[in-house]
C-alpha positions, 0 to 999 in steps of 0.5 A: 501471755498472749499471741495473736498468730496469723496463717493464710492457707490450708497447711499454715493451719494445720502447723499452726494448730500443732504449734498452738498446741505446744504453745498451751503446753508451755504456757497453760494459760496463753491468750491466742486469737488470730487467722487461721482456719478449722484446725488452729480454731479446735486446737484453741485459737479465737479466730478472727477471719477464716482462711476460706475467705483469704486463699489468692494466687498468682500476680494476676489474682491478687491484683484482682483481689488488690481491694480485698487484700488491702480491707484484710491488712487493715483489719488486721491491723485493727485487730492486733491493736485491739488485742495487744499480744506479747508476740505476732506469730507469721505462719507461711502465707509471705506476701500477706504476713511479710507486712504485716511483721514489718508493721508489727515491729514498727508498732514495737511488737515481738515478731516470730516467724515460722516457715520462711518464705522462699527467698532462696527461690526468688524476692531475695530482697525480702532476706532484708525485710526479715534481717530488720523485722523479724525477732526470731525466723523459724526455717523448716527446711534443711538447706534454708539456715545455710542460706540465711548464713550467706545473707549473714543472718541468724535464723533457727532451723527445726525440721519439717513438722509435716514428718511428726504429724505424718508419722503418728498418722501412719500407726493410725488405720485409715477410714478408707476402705480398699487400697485399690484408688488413685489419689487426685489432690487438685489444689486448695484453691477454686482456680486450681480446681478448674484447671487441673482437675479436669485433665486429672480426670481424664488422665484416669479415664481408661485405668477403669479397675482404679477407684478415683477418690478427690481430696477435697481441700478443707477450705472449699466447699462441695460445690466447687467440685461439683461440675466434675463428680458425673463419673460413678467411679469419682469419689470425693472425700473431705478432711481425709486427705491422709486416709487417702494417701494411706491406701493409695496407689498412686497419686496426681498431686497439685505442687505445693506441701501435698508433694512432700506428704504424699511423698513421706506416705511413700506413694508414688505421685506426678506433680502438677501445675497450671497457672495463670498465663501472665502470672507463669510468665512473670515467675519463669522470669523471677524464680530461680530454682529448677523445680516446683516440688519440694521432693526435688528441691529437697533431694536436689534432682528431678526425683518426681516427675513435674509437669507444669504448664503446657507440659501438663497434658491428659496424654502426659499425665497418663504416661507417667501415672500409667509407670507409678502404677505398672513399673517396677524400677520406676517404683523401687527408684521412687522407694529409695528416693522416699527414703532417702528424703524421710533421713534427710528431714527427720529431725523430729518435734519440730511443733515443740522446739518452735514453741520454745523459740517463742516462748523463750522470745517472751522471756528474755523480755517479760515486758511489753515494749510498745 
């Protein structure tokens, strides 16, 4: 069979390698090119465009990056037509991906989804998108199916994979010597490098007996961390960002799937984010969750603190990361919190079974339609 799978940033490549993984487990002789990034390409995927070159966020950045953004889908496009696979595999990355199933299906591919936007946050009109466009939604959140089924569409529910891959990192000793660090996870994208990042380092700038390491995010290059690595005490470490989080302390953590994981190593973390000020003003006004991080939205309590905004200051930072580290309730709540969060997500292979759905896809239908 042939699949042309497409992931947008650094957490859609790491699932989407484990699932290409199974995928070839399966089908030993499946066909897999798409866009992805270091991870899909070592797991066997012919990747056509690097997610480097495809990380925008906000409302203002994409309009920036409008020009951009219609050469990718158009290319794509191209791309897809060229190959003619059995299944379009969408991993996250919903503002790209979303079209790109609608297009597909109405060029009569196979349309598999895996990590469902967040409808259930705000866009609730996209449920429609994926009712018309989508063959098989795959949701790896636990209350995301209950959604669907108000909505009145069937989705498939698999469990997190973040929580197979981080529990075989945990019987793995990490690469980084000492425990003795606090963990700075500033994002994935340069605009988020820049504006958080430096108050991060100030937020750590008295806690002078702490190793300060930055993970740096595998789509980026040195040289955006650069201006910020003056300080001796500042390491910055690439594709280590579990070794890290094996031996940290604490961490400072930019929102996104790096709460989760820094959440299931058991460490505790403050949640971070800054956006752009138009972009932040039009979300406060669509999204319709209260919290950022999906530790909170999964336990559905303000368990990790999250700072977002204005409200992300050095002095507020500091606060909070100064009881992580010297606590004791603090962080015996944030034990039991972890706990709690791991038994609620630990459905386990979540990689396989959504290899299967796929595969399964293409067998009610060996052949093509289109």
């Amino acid at each position: 069979m042939k699949y042309f799978i497409i992931a947008g940033e650094a957490s859609g490549d790491l699932h989407g390698s484990n699932l290409v993984k199974e995928l070839k487990a399966l089908d030993p002789e499946a066909d897999i090119q798409g866009w992805g990034g270091d991870k899909m390409q070592a797991a066997g995927v012919e990747v056509q465009k690097h997610i480097r070159e495809l990380a925008f966020m906000g409302f203002v950045e994409v309009l920036m990056n409008i020009g951009k953004i219609v050469k990718n889908f158009s290319l794509c496009k191209k791309q897809i037509l060229h190959f003619n696979p059995d299944v379009i595999i969408c991993v996250d990355y919903p503002g790209f991906n979303l079209r790109m199933a609608r297009w597909g299906k109405i060029k009569g591919f196979k349309i598999a989804y895996y990590i469902s936007p967040t409808v259930w946050a705000w866009k609730e009109n996209r449920v429609e998108t994926v009712r018309q466009y989508v063959d098989r939604m795959i949701c790896i959140l636990p209350f995301e199916k209950d959604f669907y089924a108000t909505k009145n569409v069937t989705v498939d529910y698999v469990g997190h994979p973040t929580v197979d891959v981080i529990e075989y990192e945990k019987s793995v000793a990490s690469s980084i010597e000492g425990n003795n660090l606090i963990a700075l996870l500033p994002g994935s994208r340069k605009q988020e490098i820049d504006k958080m990042l430096p108050i991060m380092l100030e937020a750590t700038k008295a806690l002078t007996e702490y190793r300060l390491v930055i993970a740096q995010a595998p789509n980026l290059d040195r040289d955006v961390y650069q201006p910020y690595l003056k300080d001796h005490r500042i390491e910055l470490v690439q594709h280590k960002t579990y070794d890290i989080l094996k031996v940290a302390k604490a961490a400072i953590v930019t929102s996104g799937t790096a709460t989760l994981e820094t959440a299931l190593f058991g460490v505790p973390q403050v949640v971070c984010y800054i956006a752009n000020g138009i972009s932040y003003a039009i979300a406060k006004r669509l999204v319709k969750v209260n919290y950022i991080s999906l530790v909170n939205l999964i336990l559905h309590r303000e368990s990790v603190l999250e700072l977002i905004q204005h409200d992300m200051t050095v002095d507020n930072v500091k606060a909070e990361l100064e009881k992580l580290l010297y606590d004791a309730t603090r962080k015996n709540q944030l034990r039991n919190d972890y706990a709690e969060l791991s038994d609620i997500l630990r459905q386990g292979g979540a990689s396989k079974k959504t290899a299967v759905i796929i595969h399964n896809l293409l067998l009610e239908d060996g052949s093509k339609n289109h």
